[in-house]
VMD Tcl script that draws the C-alpha trace (Angstrom):
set ca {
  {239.98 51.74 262.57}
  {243.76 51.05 263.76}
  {241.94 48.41 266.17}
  {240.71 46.91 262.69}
  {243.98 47.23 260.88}
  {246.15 45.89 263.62}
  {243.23 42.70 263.65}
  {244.00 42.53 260.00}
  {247.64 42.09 259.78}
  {247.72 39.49 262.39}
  {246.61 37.46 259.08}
  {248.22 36.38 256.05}
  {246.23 36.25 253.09}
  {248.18 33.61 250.38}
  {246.22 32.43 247.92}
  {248.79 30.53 246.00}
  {249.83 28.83 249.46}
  {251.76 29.79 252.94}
  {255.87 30.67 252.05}
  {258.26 31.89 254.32}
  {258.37 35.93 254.28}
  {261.95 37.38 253.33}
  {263.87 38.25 256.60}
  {266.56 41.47 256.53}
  {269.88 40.03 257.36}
  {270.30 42.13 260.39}
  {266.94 39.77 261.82}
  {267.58 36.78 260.42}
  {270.19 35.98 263.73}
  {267.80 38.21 265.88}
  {263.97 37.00 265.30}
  {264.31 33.77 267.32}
  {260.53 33.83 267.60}
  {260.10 33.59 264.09}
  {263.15 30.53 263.87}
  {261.44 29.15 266.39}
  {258.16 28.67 264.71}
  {259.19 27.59 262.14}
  {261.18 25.12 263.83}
  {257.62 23.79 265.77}
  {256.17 23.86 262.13}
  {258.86 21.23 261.20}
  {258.09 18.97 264.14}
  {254.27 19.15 263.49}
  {254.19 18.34 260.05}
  {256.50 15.78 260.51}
  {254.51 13.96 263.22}
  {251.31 14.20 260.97}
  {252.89 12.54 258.58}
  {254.08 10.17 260.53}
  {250.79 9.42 262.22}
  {248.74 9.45 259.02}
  {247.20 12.98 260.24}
  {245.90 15.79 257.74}
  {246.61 19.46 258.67}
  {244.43 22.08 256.93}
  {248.12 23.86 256.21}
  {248.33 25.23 252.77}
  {251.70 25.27 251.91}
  {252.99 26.37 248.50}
  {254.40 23.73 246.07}
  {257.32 25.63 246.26}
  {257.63 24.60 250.29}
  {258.95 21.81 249.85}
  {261.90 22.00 247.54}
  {262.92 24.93 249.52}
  {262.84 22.45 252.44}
  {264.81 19.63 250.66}
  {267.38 22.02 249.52}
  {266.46 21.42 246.15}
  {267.68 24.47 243.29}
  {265.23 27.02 242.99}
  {265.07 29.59 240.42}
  {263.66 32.28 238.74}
  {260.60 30.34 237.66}
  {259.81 29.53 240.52}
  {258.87 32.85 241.77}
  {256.25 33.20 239.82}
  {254.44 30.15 241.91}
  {254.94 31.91 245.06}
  {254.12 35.04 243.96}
  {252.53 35.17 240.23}
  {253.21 39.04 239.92}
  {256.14 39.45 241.15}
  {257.47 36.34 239.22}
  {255.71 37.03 236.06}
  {257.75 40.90 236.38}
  {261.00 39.78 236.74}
  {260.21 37.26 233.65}
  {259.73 40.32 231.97}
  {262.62 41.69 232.96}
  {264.93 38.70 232.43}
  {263.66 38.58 228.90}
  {264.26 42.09 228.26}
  {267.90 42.10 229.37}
  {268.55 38.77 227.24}
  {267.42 41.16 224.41}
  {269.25 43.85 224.93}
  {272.19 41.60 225.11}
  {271.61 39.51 221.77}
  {271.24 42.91 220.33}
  {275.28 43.39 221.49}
  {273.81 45.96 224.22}
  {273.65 49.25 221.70}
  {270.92 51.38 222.78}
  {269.26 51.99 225.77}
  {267.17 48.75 227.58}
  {263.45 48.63 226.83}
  {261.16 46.83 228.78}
  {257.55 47.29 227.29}
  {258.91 49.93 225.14}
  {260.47 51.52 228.44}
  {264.04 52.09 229.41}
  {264.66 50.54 232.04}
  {266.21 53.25 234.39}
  {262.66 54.74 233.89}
  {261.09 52.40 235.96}
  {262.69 53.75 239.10}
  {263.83 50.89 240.35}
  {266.46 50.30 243.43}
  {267.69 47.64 244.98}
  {264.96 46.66 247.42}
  {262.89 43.90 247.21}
  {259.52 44.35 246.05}
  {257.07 45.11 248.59}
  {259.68 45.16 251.27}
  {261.86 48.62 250.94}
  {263.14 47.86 254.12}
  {265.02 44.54 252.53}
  {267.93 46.48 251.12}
  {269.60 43.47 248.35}
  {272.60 45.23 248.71}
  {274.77 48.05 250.80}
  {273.07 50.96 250.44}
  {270.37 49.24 248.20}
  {267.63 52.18 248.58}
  {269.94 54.65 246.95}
  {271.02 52.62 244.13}
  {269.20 52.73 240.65}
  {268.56 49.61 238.59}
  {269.89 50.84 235.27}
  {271.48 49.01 232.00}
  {274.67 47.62 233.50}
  {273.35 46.05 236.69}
  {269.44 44.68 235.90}
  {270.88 41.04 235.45}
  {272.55 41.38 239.17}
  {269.22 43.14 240.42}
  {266.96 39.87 239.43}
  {269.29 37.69 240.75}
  {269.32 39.34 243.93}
  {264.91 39.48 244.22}
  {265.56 35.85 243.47}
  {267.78 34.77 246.47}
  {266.02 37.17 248.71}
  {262.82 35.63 247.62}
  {263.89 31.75 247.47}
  {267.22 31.62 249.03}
  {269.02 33.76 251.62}
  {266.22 35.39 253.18}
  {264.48 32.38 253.98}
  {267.31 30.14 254.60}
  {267.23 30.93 258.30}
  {263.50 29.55 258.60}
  {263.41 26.60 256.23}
  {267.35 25.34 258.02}
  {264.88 25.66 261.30}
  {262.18 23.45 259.40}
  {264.28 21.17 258.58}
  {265.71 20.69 261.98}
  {262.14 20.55 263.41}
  {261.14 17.94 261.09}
  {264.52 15.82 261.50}
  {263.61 15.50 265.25}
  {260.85 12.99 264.29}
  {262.35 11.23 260.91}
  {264.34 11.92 258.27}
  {263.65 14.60 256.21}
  {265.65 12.64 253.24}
  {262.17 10.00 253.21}
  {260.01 13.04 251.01}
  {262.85 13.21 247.98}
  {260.55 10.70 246.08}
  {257.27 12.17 246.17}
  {256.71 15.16 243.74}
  {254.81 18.63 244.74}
  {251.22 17.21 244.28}
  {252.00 14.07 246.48}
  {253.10 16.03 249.00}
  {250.22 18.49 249.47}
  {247.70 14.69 249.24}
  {249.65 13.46 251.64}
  {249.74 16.40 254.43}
  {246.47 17.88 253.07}
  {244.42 15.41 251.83}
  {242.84 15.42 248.34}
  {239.07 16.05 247.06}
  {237.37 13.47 244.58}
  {234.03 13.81 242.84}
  {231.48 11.69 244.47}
  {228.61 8.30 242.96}
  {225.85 7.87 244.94}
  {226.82 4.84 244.64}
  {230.40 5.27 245.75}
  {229.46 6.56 249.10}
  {227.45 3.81 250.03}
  {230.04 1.73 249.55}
  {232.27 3.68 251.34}
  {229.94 4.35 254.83}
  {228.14 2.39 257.19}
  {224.05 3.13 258.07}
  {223.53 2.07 261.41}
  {220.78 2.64 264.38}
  {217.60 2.32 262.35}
  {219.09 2.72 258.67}
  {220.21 0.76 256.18}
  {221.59 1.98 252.97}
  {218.30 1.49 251.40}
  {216.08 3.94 254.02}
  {214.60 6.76 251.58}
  {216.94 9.84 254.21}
  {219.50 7.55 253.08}
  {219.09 7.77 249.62}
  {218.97 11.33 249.71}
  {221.59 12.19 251.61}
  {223.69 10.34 249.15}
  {222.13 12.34 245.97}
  {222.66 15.12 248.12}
  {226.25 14.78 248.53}
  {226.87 13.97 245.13}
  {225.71 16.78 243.97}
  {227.82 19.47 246.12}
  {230.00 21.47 244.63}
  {233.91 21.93 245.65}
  {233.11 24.53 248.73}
  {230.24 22.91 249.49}
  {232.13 19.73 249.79}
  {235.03 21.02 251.73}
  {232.22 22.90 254.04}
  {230.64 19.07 255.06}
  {233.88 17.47 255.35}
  {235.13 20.38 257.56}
  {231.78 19.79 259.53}
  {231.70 15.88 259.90}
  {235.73 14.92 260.08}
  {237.02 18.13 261.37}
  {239.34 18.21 258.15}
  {237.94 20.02 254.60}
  {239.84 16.93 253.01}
  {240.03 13.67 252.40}
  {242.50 11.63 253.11}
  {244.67 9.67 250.26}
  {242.57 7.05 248.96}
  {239.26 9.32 248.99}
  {236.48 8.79 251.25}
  {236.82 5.27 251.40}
  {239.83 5.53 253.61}
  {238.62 7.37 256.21}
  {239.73 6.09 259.71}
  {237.10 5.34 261.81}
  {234.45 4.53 258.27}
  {231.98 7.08 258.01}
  {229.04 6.31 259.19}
  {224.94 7.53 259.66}
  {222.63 6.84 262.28}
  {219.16 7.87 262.37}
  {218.46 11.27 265.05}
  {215.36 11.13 266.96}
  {213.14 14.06 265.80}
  {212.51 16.57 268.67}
  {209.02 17.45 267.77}
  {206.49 14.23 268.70}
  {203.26 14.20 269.27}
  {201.56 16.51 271.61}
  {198.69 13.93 272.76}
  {198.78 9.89 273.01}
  {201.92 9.98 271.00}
  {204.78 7.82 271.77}
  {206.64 7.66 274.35}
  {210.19 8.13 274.39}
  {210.42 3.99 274.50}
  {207.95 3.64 271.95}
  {210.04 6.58 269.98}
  {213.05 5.01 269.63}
  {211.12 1.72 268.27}
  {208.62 3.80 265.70}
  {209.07 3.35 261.78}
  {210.79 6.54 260.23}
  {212.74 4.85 257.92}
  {210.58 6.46 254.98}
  {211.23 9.74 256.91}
  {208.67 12.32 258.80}
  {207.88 15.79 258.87}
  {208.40 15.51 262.95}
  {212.03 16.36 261.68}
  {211.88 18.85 259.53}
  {213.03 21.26 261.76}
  {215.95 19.60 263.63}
  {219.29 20.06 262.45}
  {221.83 17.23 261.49}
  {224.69 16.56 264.15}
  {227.92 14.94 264.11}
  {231.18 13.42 266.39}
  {234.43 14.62 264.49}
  {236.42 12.34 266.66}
  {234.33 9.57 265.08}
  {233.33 10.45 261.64}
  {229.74 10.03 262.91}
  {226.60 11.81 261.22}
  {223.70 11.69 263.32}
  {220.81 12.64 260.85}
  {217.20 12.82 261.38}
  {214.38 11.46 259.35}
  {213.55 14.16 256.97}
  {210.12 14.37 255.13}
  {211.59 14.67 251.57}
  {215.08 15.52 249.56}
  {214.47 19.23 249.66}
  {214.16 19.72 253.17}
  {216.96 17.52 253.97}
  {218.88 19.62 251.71}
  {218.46 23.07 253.40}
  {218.84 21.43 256.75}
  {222.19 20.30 255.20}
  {223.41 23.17 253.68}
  {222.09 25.59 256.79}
  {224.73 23.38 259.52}
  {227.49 22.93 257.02}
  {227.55 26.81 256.78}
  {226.39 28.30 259.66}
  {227.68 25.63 261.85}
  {231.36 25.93 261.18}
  {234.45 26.44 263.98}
  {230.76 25.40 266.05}
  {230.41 22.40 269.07}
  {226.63 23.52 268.71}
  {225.62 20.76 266.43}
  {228.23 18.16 268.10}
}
mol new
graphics top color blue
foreach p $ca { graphics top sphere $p radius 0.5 }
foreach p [lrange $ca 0 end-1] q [lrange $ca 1 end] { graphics top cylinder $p $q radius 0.2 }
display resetview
């Protein structure tokens, strides 16, 4: 079990997108390992970017700005961390009421006063992040909420990760400018580091690959591999583009723009005849183009490096479907189908 747990938080789990984790000012000068990666971060995405390379790396929209420098605030809190922004909303709100009502009374969030919520000046999920001197042994109260947000909102978005995102930026400087991203908004920059998905034609794709080695675009495994694809859904997609480019996404201008073009060539079944069948020369020259049950149980394979699909000559749709779906799933983080 402590084998298990130990496994478990050598992984981050973020599934609004990766954000820099508070440090305690006593680390921030003494965690060079963390500085440091962050720092090689920097320098990788930069070079990507540079080199018109995707990185599965889901940042947070939020990355950015932070990067650039750019004023963050309380609303934006709530896009690195929904709950924790969407409670200090709540709290904001609550002490602007208590104000326009000239502060008489006791301060009621959700019908509560507020020094009932036992609150001290730690930072959520983190009581070893002390926001102030002494911060575990003092109460949030009336007279010092306003300070107390504030203070979850620069440990969350400004001084506790200013060490890591001023070791970013440095990273990232090394191979151009930072100063070059200023014009592109949140969503351009996760399509431009991460790719995009699009929904996919039939007809689309075969305008957008290349059928080579005994197909053409109208050979009936064609066909269905293109109905087949337009039909996946979102995983399903990002499961086949994982499996043929290496990448679960596409690059900006959609399929289209993949670098080498994607293309299909037609896989030798396995399975031939036992008796007077043909002959591996005469194999390579027989007519599958309408497809044959001889490959109905080989699997598809592919060349990442290449965007290459090497896909035998299934009997029908259906068939080529499960074979599809079994090495798209199974056959993930896998050279077994390469």
């Amino acid at each position: 079990h402590d084998q298990a747990a130990a496994a478990a938080a050598d992984y981050v789990y973020a599934p609004h997108g990766l954000f820099p984790a508070p440090l305690v000012e006593p680390k921030r000068g003494s965690a060079p390992a963390v500085v440091e990666h962050f720092r090689l971060l920097g320098r990788a995405v930069a070079k990507a970017l540079q080199d018109s390379r995707l990185l599965d790396l889901p940042l947070n929209p939020v990355f950015f700005r932070a990067a650039l420098g750019k004023p963050l605030d309380l609303f934006d809190v709530g896009q690195v961390d929904p709950v924790l922004g969407a409670s200090l909303e709540r709290l904001a709100a609550a002490a602007a009421a208590h104000a326009a009502g000239g502060g008489a009374g006791p301060l009621l969030v959700d019908g509560c006063a507020v020094e009932d919520l036992c609150l001290s000046f730690t930072l959520p999920g983190d009581p070893s992040y002390e926001l102030c001197a002494g911060g575990s042994d003092v109460a949030v109260d009336s007279s010092n909420l306003v300070r107390y947000i504030r203070a979850v909102v620069d440990a969350s978005l400004g001084a506790g990760i200013q060490a890591q995102m001023a070791a970013f930026r440095e990273g990232f400087n090394e191979v151009f400018s930072m100063s070059a991203l200023e014009v592109f908004r949140d969503d351009e920059m996760e399509v431009l580091l991460c790719g995009a998905g699009e929904h996919w034609t039939p007809q689309q794709l075969a305008d957008s690959m290349k059928f080579d080695h005994g197909y053409t675009a109208q050979s009936a495994p064609v066909r269905h591999l293109l109905e087949i694809l337009s039909e996946l859904d979102t995983s399903d997609q990002r499961r086949f583009l994982r499996f043929v480019t290496g990448c679960p996404r596409l690059p900006p201008g959609g399929i289209a723009a993949l670098q080498p073009r994607l293309t299909v060539v037609r896989k030798h079944p396995s399975q031939l005849p036992a008796s007077d069948g043909p002959t591996p020369t005469s194999a390579a020259s027989s007519d599958w183009s309408n497809g044959t049950p001889l490959a109905d149980g080989d699997l598809p394979s592919v060349m990442t490096c290449a965007n290459y699909i090497k896909l035998p000559p299934y009997s029908c749709k259906d068939v080529m479907r499960d074979r599809i779906m079994f090495a798209i799933r199974e056959g993930q983080g896998s050279f077994d189908l390469s």
